[in-house]
C-alpha positions, 0 to 999 in steps of 0.5 A, a space after each residue: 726563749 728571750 729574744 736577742 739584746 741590743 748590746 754593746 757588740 751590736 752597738 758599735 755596727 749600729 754606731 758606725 751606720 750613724 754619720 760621725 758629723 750631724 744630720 745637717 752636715 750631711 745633708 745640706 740644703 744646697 744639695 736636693 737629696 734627702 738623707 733617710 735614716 731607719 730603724 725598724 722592727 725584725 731587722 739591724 736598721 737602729 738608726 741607719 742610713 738606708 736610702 739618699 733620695 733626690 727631689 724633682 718638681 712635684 705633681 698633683 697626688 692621685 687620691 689613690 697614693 699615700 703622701 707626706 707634705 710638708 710646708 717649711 714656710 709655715 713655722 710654729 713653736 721652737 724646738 727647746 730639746 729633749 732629753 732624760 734623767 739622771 735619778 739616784 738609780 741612774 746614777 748608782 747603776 752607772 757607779 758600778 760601770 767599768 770605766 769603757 762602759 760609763 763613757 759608752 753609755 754618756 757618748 751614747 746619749 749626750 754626744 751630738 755626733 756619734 750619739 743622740 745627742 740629748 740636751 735636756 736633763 732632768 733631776 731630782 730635789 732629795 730622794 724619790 721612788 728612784 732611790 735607794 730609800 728615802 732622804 732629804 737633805 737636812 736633819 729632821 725637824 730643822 725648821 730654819 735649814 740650818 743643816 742643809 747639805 748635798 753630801 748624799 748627792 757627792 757620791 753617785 748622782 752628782 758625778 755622773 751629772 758633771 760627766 754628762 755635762 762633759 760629754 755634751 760638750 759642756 752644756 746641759 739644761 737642768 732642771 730639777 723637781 721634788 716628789 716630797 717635802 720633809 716628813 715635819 713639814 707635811 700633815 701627814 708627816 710623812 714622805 710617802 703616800 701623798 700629804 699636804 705641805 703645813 702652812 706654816 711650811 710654806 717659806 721654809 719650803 721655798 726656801 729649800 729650793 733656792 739652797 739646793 740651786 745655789 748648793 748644786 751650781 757651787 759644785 759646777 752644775 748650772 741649775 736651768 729651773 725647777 717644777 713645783 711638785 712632781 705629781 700634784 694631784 697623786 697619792 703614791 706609795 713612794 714619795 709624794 705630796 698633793 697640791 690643788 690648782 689653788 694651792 699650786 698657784 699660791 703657794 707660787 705666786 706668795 713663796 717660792 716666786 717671791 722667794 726665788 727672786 729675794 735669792 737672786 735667782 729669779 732668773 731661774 725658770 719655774 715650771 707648774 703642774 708637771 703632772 698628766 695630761 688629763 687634769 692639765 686645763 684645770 690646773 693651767 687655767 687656775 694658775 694662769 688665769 691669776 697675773 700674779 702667779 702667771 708672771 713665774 711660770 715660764 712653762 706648763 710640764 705635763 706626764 703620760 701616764 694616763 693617756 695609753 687607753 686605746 692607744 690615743 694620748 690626750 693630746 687635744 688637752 695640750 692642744 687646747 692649752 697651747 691654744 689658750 696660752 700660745 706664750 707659755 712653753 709646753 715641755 713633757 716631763 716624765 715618761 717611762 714604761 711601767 711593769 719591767 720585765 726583762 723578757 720584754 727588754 726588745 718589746 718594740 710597742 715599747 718603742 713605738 709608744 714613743 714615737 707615738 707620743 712624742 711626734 703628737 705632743 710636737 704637733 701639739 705644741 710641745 717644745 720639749 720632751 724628757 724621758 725618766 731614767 736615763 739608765 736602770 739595773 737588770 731589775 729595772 731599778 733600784 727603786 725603794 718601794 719596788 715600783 720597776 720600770 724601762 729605761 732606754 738604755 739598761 744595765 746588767 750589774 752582774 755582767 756589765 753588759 749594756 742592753 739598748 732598747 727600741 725606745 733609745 733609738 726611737 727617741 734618738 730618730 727626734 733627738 739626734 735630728 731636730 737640734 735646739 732652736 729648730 722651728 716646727 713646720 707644718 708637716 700632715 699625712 694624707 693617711 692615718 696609717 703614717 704619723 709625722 712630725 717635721 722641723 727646720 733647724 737653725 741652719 736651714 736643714 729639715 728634719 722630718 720624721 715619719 712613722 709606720 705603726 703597721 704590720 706591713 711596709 708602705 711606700 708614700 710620695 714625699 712633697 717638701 714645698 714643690 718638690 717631691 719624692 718617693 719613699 718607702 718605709 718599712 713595716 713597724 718602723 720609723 724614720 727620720 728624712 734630712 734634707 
């Protein structure tokens, strides 16, 4: 039997449990009381306000007792701000939206207030596997651009971008990535299954990233910065082209660096690998380690499609880059679950693999996270060479029914919560049984978010500095505490 859909109808009770003003209105510092909103498995609770707790002067823990501590005069990274994807599929599925249902879906991501307020947005140089086929955006074989157009992008995509950006309230950080040069520019001379850009290519290429910059801000779509090549190190059955750390960093460092300064956007932030965590040391080192190519990266982007064995994601990697290049800004860039099934649509391990990584790149040293598709059809697509994933929020087309998933409120307990400019604080659990991240926002208010992977519900003492409380939090659940 298919279990029961988050849909629109449970929405709207979900929405109006969610305070209408922002989690530090709520809950200022001034007023000792912790605000503690819960989403948790077998029962309604999608980001609800199910408990206000009050502080008191703490005491030594017995070592019998689960506890959480966190220390807000220890700051780490700033918070940058999360987000998602706005593809050709996303955006093709939200075309054939009724127009209540369009605004739902942007309300429910980009509004700060009665959403979760997502800030980043990510998107894509032509056409990738999220697509209805493949395309570029000049005719074959045009070696000097000279027929560059975004016409394909006017229909779906771009609209619904300008419509996102509205529905944040005017500002979205967007950054877009290629999966493939033009099939004449790669040895293979093929979009798909991997190949490597011609040398003689390597301008022309650099070029193309500075058209579709300049030819997306002329149609009122700031373009924050790029990442070199999705996937580098990746052969795909979809759109997709290889680069070694060396040929990464000069290809950087000679053309699209120089490039990107000669076209007046040096201003635009570039970031490198954009690729899983496994590999990332390598290609930093090799990037980073060579001045030339280090002066245009403004960050390392970093995947996790490697890292669910067992469990654990490779965060010592981040970690370990983090420590090596502390001035260099860590921002997971893809994340998706593969192998859709709609049986699955309310699978919660689902949502708990994101808590789960995005609370450990945090404490990594991560400032930000994206997650693919923002929105997907029943199929979990389109997609042109089949490869159906998740999306948070899905779309039936034959219905128009929108399905919200464990991972949109899971995402939601950190980005509605921890808002950009927010700082890390120092936040540990004195059991591994909860996870927890915790941040200071810029208005002096503390978003900490503890989570329960366990099959049974756990009360912990809180301890914020010299003060205490106590909470409980229920089984397979996660929770985000505003003080």
């Amino acid at each position: 039997m298919r279990k029961k859909l988050f849909t629109a109808a449970t929405l709207l009770s979900v929405m109006a449990a969610i305070p209408q003003t922002s989690a530090a209105e709520q809950a200022a510092p001034a007023s000792k009381t912790i605000s503690v909103y819960t989403t948790a498995k077998d029962t309604t609770q999608r980001l609800t306000l199910t408990d206000t707790l009050s502080l008191k002067p703490s005491q030594q823990p017995p070592e019998t007792d689960i506890a959480v501590f966190v220390n807000p005069d220890k700051r780490f990274q700033t918070f940058f701000g999360m987000g998602g994807a706005i593809t050709d599929a996303s955006a093709e599925v939200f075309s054939t939206l009724k127009p209540a249902k369009k605004s739902e879906l942007l309300k429910a991501y980009f509004d700060p207030k009665v959403g979760i307020g997502y800030n980043l947005l990510r998107t894509t140089i032509h056409s990738s596997d999220f697509s209805s086929g493949s395309y570029t955006y000049i005719k074959e074989g045009d070696k000097e651009l000279t027929s560059f157009s975004i016409a394909h992008d006017k229909k779906h995509r771009l609209p619904m971008i300008k419509q996102a950006i509205a529905a944040a309230g005017g500002k979205l950080t967007t950054y877009a990535s290629p999966w493939s040069a033009p099939a004449f520019m790669k040895t293979t001379n093929h979009m798909l299954q991997g190949g490597k850009l011609l040398p003689e290519y390597n301008d022309a290429w650099a070029t193309y990233f500075t058209k579709f910059i300049k030819a997306y801000e002329k149609e009122g779509v700031p373009i924050w910065g790029i990442t070199v090549q999705n996937e580098p190190m990746a052969k795909q059955t979809w759109e997709s082209m290889i680069y070694t750390a060396e040929e990464e960093r000069d290809f950087l460092k000679n053309h699209l660096g120089p490039i990107m300064a000669k076209e007046g956007l040096g201003d635009k932030k570039i970031v490198v690998w954009d690729h899983n965590r496994d590999l990332i040391n390598h290609r930093v080192n090799t990037i980073l380690g060579d001045p030339e190519a280090a002066k245009y990266v403004w960050g390392v982007g970093f995947h996790w499609y490697e890292t669910w064995t067992g469990g654990e994601p490779m965060n010592r990697n981040v970690a370990e880059v983090h420590q090596l290049y502390p001035n260099v800004n860590l921002l997971l860039t893809e994340a998706t679950v593969e192998k859709f099934n709609a049986e699955r649509y309310q699978h919660w391990p689902n949502g708990e693999r994101y808590g789960h990584a995005v609370i450990n790149d945090f404490n990594a040293g991560a400032v930000g996270w994206t997650d693919w598709n923002i929105l997907l059809d029943q199929n979990g697509g389109p997609n042109h060479v089949r490869n159906f994933c998740f999306s948070p929020i899905h779309a039936d087309t034959k219905t128009g029914e929108l399905i919200y998933t464990p991972s949109y409120y899971y995402l939601g307990h950190f980005s509605k919560f921890i808002r950009p400019a927010a700082e890390r604080v120092s936040a540990t659990s004195s059991r591994s049984a909860l996870l927890v991240t915790s941040f200071m926002n810029s208005d002096k208010s503390l978003a900490t978010v503890v989570m329960n992977q366990t099959d049974n519900p756990i009360s912990y003492r809180l301890y914020i500095g010299n003060q205490e409380t106590s909470v409980k939090i229920p089984a397979h659940a996660i929770q985000t505490l505003v003080y």
